[in-house]
C-alpha positions in Angstrom: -48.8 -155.8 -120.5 -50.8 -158.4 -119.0 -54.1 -159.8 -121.2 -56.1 -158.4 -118.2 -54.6 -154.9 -117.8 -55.2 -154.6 -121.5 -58.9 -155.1 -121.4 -59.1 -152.9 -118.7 -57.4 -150.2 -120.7 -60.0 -151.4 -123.8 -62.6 -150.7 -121.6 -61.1 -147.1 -120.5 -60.9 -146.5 -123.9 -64.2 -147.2 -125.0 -65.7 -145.6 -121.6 -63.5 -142.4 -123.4 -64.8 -142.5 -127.0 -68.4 -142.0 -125.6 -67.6 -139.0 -123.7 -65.7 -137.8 -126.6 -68.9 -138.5 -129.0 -70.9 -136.6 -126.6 -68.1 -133.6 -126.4 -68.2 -133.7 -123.1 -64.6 -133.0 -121.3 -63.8 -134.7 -117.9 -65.2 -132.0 -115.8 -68.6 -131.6 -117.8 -69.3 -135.3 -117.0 -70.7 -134.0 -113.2 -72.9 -132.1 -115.1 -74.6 -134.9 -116.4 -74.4 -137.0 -113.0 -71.3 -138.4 -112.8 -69.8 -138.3 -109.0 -66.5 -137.3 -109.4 -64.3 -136.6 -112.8 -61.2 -138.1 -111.3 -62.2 -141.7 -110.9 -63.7 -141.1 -114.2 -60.0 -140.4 -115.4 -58.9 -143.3 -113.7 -61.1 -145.4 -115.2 -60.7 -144.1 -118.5 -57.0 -144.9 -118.0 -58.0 -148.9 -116.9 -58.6 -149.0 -113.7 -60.3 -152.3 -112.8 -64.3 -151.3 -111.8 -67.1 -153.3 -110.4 -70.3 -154.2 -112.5 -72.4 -151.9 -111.1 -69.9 -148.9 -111.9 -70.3 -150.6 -115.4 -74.1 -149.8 -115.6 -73.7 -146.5 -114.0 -71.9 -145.1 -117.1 -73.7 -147.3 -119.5 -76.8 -145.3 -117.9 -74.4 -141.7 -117.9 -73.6 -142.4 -122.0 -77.6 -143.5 -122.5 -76.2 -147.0 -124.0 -77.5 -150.1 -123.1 -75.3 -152.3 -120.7 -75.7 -155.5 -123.2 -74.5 -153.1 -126.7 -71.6 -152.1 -124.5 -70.8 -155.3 -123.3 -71.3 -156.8 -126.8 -69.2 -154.1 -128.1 -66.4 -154.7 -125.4 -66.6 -158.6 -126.7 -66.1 -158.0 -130.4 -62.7 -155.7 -129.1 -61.7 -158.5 -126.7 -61.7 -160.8 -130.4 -59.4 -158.7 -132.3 
């Protein structure tokens, strides 16, 4: 797997461990905003996203954009 594709699934995966925290399944997301549970899915799964998707669920979660990006840095490192 490419060093790209595999940040993109670290970032899935940490997009995934928030919901989880939250106990929120796929589906509940829409209850708390989200658009459409699918692309969530897809995303959780590494699909490349732009910036402003980024803030979206950094808003969605309640975390700040620069603790998730700082966060998504120290997993980048290992």
């Amino acid at each position: 797997m490419s060093g790209e594709k595999q940040r993109l699934k670290e970032l899935g995966a940490l997009f995934r461990d928030l919901r989880l925290r939250r106990g929120w399944t796929l589906e509940e997301t829409e209850d708390h905003g989200w658009h459409d549970w699918k692309y969530l899915q897809k995303i959780e799964g590494g699909r490349n996203i732009t910036v402003l998707t980024l803030f979206k669920l950094c808003d969605l979660y309640g975390v700040r954009a620069e603790k998730f990006i700082s966060a998504l840095e120290s997993s980048f490192k290992r």
